[in-house]
C-alpha positions as CSV (number, residue, x, y, z in Angstrom):
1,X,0.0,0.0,0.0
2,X,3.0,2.5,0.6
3,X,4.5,2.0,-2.7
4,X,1.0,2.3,-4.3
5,X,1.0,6.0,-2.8
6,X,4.2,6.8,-3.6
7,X,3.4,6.0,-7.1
8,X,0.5,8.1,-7.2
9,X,2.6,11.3,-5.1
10,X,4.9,10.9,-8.0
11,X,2.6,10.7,-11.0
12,X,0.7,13.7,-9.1
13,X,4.5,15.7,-9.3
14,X,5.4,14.5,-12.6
15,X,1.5,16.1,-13.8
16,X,2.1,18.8,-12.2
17,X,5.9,19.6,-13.4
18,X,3.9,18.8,-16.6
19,X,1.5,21.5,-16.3
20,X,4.1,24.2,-15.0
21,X,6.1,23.9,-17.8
22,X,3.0,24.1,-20.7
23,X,2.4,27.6,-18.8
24,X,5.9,28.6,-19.1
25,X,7.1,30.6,-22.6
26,X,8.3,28.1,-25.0
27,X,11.5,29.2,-26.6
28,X,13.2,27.7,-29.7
29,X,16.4,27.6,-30.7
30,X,16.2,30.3,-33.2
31,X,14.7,32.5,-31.0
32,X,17.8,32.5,-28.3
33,X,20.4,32.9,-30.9
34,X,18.1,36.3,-32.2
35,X,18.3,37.2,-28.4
36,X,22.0,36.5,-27.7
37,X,22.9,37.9,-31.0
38,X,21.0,41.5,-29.2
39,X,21.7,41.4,-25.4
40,X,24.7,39.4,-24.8
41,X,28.1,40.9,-23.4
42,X,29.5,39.4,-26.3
43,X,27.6,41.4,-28.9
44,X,28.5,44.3,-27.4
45,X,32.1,43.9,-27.2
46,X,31.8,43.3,-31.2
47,X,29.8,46.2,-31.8
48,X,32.6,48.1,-29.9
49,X,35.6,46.5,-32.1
50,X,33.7,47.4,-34.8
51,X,33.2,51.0,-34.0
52,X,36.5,51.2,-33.4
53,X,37.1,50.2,-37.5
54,X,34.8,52.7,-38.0
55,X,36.3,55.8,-36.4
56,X,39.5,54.9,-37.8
57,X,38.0,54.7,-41.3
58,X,36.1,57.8,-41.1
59,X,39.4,59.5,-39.6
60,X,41.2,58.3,-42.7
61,X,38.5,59.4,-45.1
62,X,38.4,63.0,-43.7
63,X,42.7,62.9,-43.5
64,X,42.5,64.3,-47.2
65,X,40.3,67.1,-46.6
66,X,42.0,70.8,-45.5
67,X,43.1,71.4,-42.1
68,X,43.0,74.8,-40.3
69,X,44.8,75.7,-37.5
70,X,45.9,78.4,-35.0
71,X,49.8,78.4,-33.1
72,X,50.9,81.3,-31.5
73,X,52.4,82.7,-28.0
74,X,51.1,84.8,-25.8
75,X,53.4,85.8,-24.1
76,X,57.7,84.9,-24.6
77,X,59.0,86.7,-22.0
78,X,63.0,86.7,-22.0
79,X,65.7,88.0,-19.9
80,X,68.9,87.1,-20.5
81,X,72.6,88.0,-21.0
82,X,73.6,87.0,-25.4
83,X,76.3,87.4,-27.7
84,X,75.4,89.6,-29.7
85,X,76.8,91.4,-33.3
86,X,77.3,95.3,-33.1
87,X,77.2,97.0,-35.8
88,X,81.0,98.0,-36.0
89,X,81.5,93.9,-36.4
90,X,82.4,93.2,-33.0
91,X,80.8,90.9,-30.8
92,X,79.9,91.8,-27.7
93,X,77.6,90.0,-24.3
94,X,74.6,92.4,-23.9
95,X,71.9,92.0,-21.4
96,X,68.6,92.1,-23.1
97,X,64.9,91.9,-22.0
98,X,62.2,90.8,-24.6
99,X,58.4,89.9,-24.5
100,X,58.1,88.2,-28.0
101,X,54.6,87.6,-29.1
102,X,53.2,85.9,-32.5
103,X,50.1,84.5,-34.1
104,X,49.4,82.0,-37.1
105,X,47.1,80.8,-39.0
106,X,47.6,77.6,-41.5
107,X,45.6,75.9,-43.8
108,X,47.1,72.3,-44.8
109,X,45.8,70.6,-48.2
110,X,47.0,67.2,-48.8
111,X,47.9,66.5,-52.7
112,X,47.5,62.7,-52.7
113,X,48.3,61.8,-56.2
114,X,51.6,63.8,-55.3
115,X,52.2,62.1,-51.8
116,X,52.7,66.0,-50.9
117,X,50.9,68.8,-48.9
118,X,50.5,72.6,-49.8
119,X,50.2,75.0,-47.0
120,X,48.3,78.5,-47.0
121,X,49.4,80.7,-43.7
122,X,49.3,84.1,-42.7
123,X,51.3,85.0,-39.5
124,X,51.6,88.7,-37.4
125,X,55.0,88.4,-35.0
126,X,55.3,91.8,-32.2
127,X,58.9,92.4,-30.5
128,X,59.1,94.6,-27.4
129,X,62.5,95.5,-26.1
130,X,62.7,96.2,-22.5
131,X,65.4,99.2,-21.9
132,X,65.3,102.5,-20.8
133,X,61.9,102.7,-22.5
134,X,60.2,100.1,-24.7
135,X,60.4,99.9,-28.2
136,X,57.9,98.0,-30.2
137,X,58.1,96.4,-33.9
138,X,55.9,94.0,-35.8
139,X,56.7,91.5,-38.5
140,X,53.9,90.4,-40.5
141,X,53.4,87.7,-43.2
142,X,50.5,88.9,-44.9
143,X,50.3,85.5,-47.2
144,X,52.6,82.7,-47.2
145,X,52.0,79.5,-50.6
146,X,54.4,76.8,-49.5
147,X,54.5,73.0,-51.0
148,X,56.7,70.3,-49.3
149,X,57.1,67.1,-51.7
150,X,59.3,64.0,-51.7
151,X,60.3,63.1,-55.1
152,X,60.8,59.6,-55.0
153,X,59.7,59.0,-51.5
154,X,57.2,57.0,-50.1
155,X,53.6,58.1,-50.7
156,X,51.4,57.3,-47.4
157,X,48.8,58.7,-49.3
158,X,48.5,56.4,-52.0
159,X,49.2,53.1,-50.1
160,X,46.4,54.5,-47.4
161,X,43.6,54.7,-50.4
162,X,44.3,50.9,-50.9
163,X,44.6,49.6,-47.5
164,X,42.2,51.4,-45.2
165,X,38.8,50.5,-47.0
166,X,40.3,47.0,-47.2
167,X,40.8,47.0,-43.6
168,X,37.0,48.6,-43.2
169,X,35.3,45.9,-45.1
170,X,37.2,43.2,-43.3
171,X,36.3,44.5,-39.9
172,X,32.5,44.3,-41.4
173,X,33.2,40.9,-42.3
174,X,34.5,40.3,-38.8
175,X,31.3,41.6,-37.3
176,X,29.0,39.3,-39.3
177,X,31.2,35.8,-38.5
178,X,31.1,37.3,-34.3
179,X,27.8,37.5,-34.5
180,X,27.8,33.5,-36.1
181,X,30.2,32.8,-33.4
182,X,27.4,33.8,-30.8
183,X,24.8,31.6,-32.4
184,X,27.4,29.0,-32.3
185,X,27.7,30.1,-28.7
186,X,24.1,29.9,-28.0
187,X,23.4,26.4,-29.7
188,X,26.2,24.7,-27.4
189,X,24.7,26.2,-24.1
190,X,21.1,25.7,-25.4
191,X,22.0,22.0,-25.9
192,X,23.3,21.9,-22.6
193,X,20.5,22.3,-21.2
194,X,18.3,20.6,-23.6
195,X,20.1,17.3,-22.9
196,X,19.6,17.3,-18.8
197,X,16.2,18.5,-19.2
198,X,16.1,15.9,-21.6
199,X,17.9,13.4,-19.7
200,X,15.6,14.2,-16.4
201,X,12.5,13.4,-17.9
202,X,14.5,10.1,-18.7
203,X,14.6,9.5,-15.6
204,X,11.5,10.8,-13.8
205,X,9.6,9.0,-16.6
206,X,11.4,5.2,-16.0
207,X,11.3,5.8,-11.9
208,X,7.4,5.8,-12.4
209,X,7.7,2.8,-14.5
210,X,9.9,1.0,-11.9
211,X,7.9,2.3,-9.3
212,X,5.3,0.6,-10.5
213,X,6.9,-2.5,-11.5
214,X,8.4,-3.0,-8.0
215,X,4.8,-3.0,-6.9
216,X,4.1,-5.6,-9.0
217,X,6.9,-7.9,-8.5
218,X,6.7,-7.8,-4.6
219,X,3.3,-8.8,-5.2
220,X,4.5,-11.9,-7.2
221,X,7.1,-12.4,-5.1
222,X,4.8,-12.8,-1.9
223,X,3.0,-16.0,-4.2
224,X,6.6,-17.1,-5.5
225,X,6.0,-16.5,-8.9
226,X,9.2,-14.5,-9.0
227,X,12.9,-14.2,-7.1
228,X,13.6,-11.7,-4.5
229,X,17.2,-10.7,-6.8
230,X,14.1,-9.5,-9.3
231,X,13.1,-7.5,-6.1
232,X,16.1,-6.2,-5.3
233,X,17.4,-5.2,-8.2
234,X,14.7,-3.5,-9.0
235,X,14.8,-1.9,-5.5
236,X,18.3,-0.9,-6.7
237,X,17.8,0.7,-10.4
238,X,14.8,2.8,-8.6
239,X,17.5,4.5,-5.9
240,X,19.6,5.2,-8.4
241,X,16.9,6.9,-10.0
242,X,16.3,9.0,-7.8
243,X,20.3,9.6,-7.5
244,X,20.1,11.2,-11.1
245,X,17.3,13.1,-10.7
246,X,18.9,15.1,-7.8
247,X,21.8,15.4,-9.8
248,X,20.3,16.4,-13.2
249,X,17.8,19.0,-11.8
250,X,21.4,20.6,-10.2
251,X,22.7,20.2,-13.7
252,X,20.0,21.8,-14.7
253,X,19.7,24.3,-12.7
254,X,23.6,25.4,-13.7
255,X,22.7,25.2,-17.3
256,X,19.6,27.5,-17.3
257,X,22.0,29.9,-15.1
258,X,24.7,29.7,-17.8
259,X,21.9,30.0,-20.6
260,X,20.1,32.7,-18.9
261,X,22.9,34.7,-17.9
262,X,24.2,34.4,-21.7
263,X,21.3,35.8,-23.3
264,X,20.4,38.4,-20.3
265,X,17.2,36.9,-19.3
266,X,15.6,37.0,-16.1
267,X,16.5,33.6,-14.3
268,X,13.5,33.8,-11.9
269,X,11.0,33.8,-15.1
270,X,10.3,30.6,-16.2
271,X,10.9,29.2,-19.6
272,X,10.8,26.2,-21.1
273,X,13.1,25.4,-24.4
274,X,12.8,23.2,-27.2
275,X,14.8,22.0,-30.1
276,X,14.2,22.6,-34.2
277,X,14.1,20.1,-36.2
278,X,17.1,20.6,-39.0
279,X,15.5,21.9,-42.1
280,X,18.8,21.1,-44.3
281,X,19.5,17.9,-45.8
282,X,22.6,18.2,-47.9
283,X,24.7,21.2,-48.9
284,X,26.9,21.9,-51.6
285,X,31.0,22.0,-51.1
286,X,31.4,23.8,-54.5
287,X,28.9,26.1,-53.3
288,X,30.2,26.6,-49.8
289,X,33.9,27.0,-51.1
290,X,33.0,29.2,-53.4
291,X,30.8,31.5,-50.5
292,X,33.9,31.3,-48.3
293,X,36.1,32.7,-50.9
294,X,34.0,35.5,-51.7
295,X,32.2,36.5,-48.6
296,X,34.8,35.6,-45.5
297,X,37.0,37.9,-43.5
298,X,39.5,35.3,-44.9
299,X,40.3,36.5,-48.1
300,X,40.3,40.4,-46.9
301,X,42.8,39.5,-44.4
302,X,44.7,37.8,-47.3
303,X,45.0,40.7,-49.5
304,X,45.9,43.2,-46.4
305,X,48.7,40.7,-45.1
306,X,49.8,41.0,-49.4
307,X,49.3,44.6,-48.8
308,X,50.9,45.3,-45.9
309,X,53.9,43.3,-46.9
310,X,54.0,45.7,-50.3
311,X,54.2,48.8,-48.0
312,X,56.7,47.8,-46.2
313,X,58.7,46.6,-48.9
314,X,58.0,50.6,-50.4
315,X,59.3,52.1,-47.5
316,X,62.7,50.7,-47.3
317,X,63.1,51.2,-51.2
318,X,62.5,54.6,-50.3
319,X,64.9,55.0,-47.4
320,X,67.5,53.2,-49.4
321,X,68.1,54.8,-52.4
322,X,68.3,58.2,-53.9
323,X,66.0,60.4,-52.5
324,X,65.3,64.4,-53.2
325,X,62.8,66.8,-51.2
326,X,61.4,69.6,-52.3
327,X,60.6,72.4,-50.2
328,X,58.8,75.9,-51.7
329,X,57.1,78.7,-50.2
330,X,56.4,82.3,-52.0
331,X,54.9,85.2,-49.4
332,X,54.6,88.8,-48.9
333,X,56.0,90.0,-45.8
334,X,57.1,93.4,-44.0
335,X,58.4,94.6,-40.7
336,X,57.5,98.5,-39.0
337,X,57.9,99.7,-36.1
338,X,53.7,100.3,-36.9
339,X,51.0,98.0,-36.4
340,X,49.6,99.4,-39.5
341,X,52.4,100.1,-41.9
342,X,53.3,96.2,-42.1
343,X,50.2,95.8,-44.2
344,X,51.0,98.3,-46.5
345,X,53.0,97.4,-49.8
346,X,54.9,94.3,-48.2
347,X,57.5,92.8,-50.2
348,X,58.1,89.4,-51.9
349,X,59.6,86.6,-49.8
350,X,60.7,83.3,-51.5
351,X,62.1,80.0,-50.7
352,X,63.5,77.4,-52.8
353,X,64.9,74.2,-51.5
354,X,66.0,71.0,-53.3
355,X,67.3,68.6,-50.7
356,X,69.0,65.4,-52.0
357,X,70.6,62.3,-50.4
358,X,72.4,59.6,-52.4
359,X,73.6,56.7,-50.8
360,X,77.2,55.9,-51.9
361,X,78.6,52.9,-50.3
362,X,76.7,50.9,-46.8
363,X,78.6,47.2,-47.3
364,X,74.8,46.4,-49.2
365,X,73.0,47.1,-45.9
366,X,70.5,48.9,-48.2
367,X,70.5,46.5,-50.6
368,X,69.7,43.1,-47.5
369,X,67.0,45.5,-46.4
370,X,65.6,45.4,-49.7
371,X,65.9,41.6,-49.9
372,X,64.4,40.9,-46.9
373,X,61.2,43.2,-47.6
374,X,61.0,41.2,-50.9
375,X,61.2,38.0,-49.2
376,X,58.5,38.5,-46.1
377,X,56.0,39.2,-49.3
378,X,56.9,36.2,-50.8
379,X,56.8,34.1,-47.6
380,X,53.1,36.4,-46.9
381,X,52.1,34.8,-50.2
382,X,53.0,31.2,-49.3
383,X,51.5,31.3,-45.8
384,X,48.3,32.4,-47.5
385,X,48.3,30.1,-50.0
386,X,48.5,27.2,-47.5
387,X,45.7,29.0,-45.0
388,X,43.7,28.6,-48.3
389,X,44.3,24.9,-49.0
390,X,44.0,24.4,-45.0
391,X,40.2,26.3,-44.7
392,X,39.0,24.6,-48.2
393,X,39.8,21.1,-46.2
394,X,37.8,22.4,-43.1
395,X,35.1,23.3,-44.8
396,X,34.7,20.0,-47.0
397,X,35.5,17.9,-43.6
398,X,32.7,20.2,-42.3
399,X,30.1,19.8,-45.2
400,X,30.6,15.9,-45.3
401,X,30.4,15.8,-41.6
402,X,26.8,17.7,-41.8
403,X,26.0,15.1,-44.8
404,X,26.5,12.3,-43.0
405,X,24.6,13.9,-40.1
406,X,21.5,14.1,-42.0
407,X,21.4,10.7,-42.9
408,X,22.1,9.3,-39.1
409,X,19.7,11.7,-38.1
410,X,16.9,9.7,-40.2
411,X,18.3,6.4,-38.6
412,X,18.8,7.4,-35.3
413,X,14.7,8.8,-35.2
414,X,13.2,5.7,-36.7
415,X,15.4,4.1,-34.0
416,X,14.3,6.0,-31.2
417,X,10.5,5.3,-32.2
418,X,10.9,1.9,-32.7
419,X,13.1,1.5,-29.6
420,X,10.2,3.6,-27.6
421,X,7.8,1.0,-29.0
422,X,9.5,-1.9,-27.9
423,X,10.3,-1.0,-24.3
424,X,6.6,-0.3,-23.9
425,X,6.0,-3.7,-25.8
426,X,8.8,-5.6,-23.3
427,X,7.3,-3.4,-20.2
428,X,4.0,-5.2,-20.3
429,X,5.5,-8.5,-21.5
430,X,7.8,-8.2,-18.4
431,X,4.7,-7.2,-16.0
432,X,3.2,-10.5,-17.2
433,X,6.3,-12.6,-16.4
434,X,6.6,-13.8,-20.6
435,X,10.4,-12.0,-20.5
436,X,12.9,-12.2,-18.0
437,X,14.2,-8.9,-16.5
438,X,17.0,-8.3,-18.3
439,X,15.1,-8.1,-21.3
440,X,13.2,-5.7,-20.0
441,X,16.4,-3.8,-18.9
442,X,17.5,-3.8,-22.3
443,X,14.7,-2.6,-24.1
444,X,14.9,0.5,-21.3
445,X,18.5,1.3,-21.8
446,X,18.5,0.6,-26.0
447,X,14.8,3.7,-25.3
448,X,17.2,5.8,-22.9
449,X,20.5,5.9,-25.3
450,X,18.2,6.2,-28.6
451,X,16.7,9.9,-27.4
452,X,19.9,11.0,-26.1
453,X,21.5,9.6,-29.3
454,X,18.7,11.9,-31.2
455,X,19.7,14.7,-29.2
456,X,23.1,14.6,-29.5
457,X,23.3,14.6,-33.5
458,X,20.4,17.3,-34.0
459,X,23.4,19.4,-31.3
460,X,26.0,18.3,-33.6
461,X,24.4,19.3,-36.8
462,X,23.1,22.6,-35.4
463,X,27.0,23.3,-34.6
464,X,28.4,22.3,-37.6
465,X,25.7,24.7,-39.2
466,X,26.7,27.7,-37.5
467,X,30.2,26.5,-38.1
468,X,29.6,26.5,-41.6
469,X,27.6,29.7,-41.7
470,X,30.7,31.6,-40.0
471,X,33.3,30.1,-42.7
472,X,31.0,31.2,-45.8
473,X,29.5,33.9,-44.4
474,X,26.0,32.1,-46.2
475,X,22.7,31.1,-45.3
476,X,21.9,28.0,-46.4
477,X,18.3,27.9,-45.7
478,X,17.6,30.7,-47.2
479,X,20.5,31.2,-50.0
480,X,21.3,34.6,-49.3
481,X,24.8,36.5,-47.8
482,X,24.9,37.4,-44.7
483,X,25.7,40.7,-44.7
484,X,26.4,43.3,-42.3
485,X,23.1,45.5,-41.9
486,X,23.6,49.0,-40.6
């Protein structure tokens, strides 16, 4: 009579748990990878990388526009003892007291064809000397046209209109396979908890079966139509039951906690989660190689690794052979003891100068530098074209992995339904003493392992898919890029 009410307190439970859980918001798998991929940490820490790319480009876009500034002092005061010339010729230590003050204002033009910039200033400088009384001039330079340009030198400008959007787009790129990465993310701690939960209704589902089969063999077993090792061991597999439920629901309750705390839900709310079925059978390598090469951060990186390799090499061709600078400003200037009368009818003020440096003889220090520039691009090259070979294998290994998977996915269901059918077949056989227990046993452990064996693939294949997804940068449900949406 005890066990009868102990079978009925647990069904009562196991209704109940039953009933909780259909009022509790059903979530699929889809739906957490929508949430993670808005409220997780881990979003926002791409979203921040990204920005990052973003200033940077927008910093580098707005670098060829003009530039105005202001430089002055106000005031350089100076008291001091100097050489000085007087006007005989000799020299002579003189102590002098100066307040020097000056203002200027520049506008900076980058040329970038040229890899050279052209400056527009106009500058007002005021001198007081400090002696018996004070005596005042002004300097001013009403306009000042200079251009500074390196003949053969290294143009930042041009290697920075090739590089910079390349590094833009691949940060883009980067964004899209993070946000992949957190639906890969989510599917392993989704799965996590799917298989306890899973796992735990194992269990509370075969303790009510063994709870009532213990009644039913202690019944025989009082008429001797059965052993007490049937009644023990069945004493036995019902403790350890209970064993694994009071483990799994603390499994559980880490999972939800991980899960929860990933996605930034509430863990006091209650929610219930449930696994898609996997919509794709069978994708295409040629397709999913061909995605990767044209949609992954991959290739970007490739050509900026090329790229960056080429710039350097330009650099040190530049500081190792002949190199000329030219340096050219034309104004109109004058100095008065007026403020006034330096505006009026200033004079002409030009410079001119062509700066050259050849180098003669190192012991070919120039020339290894060269050599070794050349060879990191053609090592850059190599290293890429093995990264190449080495993702084309993943993704194949990948794509055949998630082929198979579709098929064992098939098996493993008609499996589970026929190995459901039999246990339930075997458990009444069993309760009418036509099979032994161990047949019994069997048929419970080939229904356990078949569901968890279902489970297990659909998390593998889900994986793989995001794996995929990252890689190519392709939706394969959908056949569409996955693109970076602003």
């Amino acid at each position: 009579m005890r066990h009868r009410i102990s079978y009925f307190f647990i069904a009562f439970l196991f209704l109940l748990f039953n009933i909780t859980t259909y009022a509790q918001r059903v979530i699929s798998l889809e739906e957490c990878i929508e949430i993670a991929q808005k409220n997780s940490f881990d979003v926002q820490e791409a979203q921040n990388k990204f920005l990052q790319s973003t200033y940077q480009y927008k910093i580098y876009k707005k670098s060829y526009l003009p530039s105005l500034s202001l430089s002055g002092s106000l005031p350089a005061f100076n008291r001091s003892i100097s050489k000085i010339t007087l006007p005989n010729g000799d020299e002579a230590f003189v102590a002098q007291a100066t307040g020097a003050y000056s203002g200027k204002l520049a506008l900076k033009q980058p040329i970038p064809f040229l890899g050279s910039d052209f400056i527009i200033s106009s500058g007002l400088q005021r001198l007081d000397l400090y002696n018996d009384s004070i005596s005042t001039s002004y300097l001013s330079n009403v306009i000042n046209l200079g251009i500074s340009h390196s003949i053969f030198g290294y143009n930042s400008y041009k290697w920075g209109k090739k590089i910079e959007p390349l590094q833009y787009n691949e940060a883009k790129q980067i964004y899209v396979e993070e946000m992949e990465e957190i639906a890969k993310k989510t599917v392993e701690l989704y799965f996590n908890l799917l298989e306890s939960q899973s796992n735990l209704n194992i269990q509370i589902y075969n303790k009510l079966n063994i709870d009532t089969l213990l009644n039913i063999v202690k019944d025989k077993y009082s008429v001797g139509k059965c052993t007490e090792d049937e009644v023990l061991q069945l004493e036995v597999n019902l403790l350890n039951s209970e064993l694994q439920i009071l483990k799994l629901n603390n499994t559980i309750y880490n999972n939800e906690r991980a899960l929860c705390d990933f996605l930034r839900l509430d863990t006091n709310k209650l929610f219930t989660f449930a696994p898609n079925l996997f919509e794709i059978d069978k994708i295409d390598i040629k397709r999913a190689i061909d995605e990767n090469y044209e949609n992954s951060s991959m290739e970007l990186n490739n050509k900026r690794q090329v790229l960056e390799a080429q710039i350097n090499l330009a650099k040190i061709k530049s500081e190792n052979r002949v190199s000329v600078d030219l340096y050219a400003t034309f104004g109109l200037s004058k100095n008065d003891a007026s403020f006034r009368e330096t505006f009026k009818t200033p004079l002409n003020q030009e410079v001119v100068t062509l700066g050259f440096t050849v180098p003669i003889f190192d012991f070919g220090i120039s020339r290894s530098k060269i050599k070794q520039a050349e060879l990191k691009v053609s090592n850059v090259i190599i290293s890429i074209e093995q990264a190449n070979l080495d993702s084309k294998r993943e993704i194949i290994d990948i794509i055949n992995q998630i082929n198979i998977l579709s098929e064992n996915i098939v098996v493993v269901k008609k499996t589970k339904d026929l190995a459901e059918k039999r246990y339930e077949i075997s458990k009444s056989r069993y309760e009418n003493g036509k099979i032994g227990f161990l047949d019994y046993s069997n048929a419970q452990s080939d229904k356990d392992k078949s569901t968890l064996d279902f489970l297990q693939l659909l998390r593998k294949k889900w994986e793989l898919y995001y794996k995929i997804r990252k890689l190519t940068l392709y939706d394969f449900k959908t056949n569409q890029k996955i693109t970076y949406k602003e």
